[in-house]
C-alpha atoms as an extended CHARMM CRD file, in Angstrom:
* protein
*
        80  EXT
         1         1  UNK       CA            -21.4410000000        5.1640000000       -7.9240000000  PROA      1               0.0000000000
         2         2  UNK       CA            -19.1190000000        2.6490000000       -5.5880000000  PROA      2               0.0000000000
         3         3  UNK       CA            -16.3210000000        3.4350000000       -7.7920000000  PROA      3               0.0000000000
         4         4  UNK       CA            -13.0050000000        4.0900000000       -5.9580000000  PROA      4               0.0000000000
         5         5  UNK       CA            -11.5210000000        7.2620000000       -6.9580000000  PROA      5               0.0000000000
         6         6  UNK       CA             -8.1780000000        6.6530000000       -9.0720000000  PROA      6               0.0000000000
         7         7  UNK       CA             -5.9250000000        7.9360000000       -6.2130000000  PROA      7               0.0000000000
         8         8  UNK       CA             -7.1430000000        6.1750000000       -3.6120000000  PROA      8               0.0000000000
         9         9  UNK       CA             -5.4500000000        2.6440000000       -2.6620000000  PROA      9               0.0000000000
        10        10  UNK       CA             -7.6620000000       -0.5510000000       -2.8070000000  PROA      10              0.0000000000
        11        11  UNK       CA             -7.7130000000       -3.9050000000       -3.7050000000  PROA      11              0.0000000000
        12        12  UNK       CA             -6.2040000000       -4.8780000000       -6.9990000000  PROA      12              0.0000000000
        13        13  UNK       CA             -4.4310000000       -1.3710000000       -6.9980000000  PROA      13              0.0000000000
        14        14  UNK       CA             -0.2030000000       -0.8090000000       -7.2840000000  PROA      14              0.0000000000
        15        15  UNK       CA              0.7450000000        1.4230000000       -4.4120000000  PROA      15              0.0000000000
        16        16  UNK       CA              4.0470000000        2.9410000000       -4.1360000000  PROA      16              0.0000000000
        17        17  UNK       CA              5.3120000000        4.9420000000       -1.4510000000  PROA      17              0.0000000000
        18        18  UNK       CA              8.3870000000        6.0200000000        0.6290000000  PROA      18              0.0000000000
        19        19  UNK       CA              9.1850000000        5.5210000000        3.6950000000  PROA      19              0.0000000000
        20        20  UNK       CA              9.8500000000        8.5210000000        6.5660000000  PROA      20              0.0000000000
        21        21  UNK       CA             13.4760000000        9.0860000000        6.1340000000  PROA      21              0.0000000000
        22        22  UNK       CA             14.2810000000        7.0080000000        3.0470000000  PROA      22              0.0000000000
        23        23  UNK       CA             14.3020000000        7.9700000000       -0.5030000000  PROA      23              0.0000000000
        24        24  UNK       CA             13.9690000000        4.5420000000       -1.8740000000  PROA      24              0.0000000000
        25        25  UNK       CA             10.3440000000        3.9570000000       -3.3090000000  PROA      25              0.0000000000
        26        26  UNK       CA              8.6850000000        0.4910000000       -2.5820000000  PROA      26              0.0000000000
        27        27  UNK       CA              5.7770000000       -0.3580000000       -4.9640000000  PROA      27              0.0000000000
        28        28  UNK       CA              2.9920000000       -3.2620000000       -3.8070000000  PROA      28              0.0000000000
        29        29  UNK       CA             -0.1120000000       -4.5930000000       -5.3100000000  PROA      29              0.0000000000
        30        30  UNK       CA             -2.6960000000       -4.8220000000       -2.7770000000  PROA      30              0.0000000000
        31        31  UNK       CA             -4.1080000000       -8.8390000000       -4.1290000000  PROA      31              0.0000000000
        32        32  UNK       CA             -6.1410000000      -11.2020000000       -3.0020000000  PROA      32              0.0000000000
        33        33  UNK       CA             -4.9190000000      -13.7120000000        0.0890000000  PROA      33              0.0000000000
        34        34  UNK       CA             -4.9530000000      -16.3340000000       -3.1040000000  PROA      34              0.0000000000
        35        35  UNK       CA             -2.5830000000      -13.9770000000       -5.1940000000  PROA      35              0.0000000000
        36        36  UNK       CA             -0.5290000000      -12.6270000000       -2.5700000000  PROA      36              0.0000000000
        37        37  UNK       CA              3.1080000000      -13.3680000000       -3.2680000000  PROA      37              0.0000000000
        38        38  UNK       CA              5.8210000000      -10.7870000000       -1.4580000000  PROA      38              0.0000000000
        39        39  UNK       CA              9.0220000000      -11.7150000000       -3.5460000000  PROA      39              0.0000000000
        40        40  UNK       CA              6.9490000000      -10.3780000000       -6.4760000000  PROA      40              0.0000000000
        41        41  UNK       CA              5.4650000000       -6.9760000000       -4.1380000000  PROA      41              0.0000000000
        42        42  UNK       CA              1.9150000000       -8.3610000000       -4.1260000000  PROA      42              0.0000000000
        43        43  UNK       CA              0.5570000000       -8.5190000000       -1.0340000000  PROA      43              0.0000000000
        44        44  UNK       CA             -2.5510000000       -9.8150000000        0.7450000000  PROA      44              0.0000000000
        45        45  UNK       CA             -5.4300000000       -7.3540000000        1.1860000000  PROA      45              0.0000000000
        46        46  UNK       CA             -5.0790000000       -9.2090000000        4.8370000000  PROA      46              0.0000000000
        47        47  UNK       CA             -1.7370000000       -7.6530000000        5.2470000000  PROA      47              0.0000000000
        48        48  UNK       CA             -0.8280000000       -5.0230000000        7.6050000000  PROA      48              0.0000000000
        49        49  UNK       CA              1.0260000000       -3.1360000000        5.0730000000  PROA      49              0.0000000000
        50        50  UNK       CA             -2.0500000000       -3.3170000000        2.5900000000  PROA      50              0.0000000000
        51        51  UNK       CA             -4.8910000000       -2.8780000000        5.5850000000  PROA      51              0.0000000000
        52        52  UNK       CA             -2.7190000000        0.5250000000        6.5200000000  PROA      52              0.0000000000
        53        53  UNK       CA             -2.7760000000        1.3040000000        2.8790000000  PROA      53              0.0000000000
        54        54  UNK       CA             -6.4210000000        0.6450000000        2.0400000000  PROA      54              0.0000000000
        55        55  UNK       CA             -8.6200000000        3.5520000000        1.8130000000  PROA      55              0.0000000000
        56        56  UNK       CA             -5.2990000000        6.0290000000        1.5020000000  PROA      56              0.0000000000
        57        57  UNK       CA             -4.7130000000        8.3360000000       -1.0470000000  PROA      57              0.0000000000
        58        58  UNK       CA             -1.8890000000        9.8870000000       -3.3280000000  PROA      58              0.0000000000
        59        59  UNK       CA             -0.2210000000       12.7260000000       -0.6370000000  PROA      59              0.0000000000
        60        60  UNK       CA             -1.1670000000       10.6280000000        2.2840000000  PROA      60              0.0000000000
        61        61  UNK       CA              1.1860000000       10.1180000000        5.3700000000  PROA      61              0.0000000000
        62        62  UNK       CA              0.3190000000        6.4640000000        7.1120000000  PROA      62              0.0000000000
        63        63  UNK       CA              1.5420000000        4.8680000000       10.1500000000  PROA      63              0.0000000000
        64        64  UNK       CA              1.8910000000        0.9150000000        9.1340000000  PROA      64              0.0000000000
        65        65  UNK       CA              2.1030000000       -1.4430000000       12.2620000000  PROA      65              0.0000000000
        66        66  UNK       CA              4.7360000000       -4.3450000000       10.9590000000  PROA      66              0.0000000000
        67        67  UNK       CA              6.0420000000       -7.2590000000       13.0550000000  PROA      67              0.0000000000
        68        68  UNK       CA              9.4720000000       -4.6610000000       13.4590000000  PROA      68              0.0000000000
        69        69  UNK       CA              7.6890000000       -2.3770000000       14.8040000000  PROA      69              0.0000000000
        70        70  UNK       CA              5.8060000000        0.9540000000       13.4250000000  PROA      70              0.0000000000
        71        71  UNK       CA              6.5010000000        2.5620000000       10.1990000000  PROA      71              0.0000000000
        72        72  UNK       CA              6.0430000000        5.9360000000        8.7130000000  PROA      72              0.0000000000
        73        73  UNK       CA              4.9910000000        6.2220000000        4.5600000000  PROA      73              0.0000000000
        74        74  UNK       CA              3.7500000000        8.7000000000        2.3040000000  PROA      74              0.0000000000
        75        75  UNK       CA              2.1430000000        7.3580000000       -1.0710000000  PROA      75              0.0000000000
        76        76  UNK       CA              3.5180000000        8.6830000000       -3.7490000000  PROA      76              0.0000000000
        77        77  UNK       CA              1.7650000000        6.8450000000       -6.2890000000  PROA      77              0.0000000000
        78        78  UNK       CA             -1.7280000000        4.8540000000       -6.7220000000  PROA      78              0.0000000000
        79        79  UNK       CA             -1.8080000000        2.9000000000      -10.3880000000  PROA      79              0.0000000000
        80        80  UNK       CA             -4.4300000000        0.3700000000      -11.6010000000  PROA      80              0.0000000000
């Protein structure tokens, strides 16, 4: 089947994760360039964040290129 496995982030899916060195949890829904709104943590399959996201999994450590430069994450959670 094409189904995504439940842990695994993807479009329409709520992805929180930590950043290397912080303890602070940031959840984002991965949305459609349409629905993408970042004051409300949904962003644009287009993003960076989302396209370094994509395709990830619960335990996963991902390097996220961002306009401040490179960031380190581990997903903590998958939802959706």
């Amino acid at each position: 089947s094409n189904e995504v496995p439940q842990d695994e982030a993807s479009l329409g899916k709520k992805v929180t994760f930590v950043e290397d060195g912080d303890d602070e949890e940031e959840t984002y829904e991965i949305v459609g360039e349409a629905e993408a709104d970042a004051f409300n943590g949904k962003i644009s399959n287009d993003s960076p964040i989302a396209q370094g996201l994509i395709g990830k999994k619960v335990g996963d450590e991902v390097s996220i290129a961002t306009p401040g430069g490179s960031m380190k994450v581990k997903i903590v959670k998958v939802e959706g």
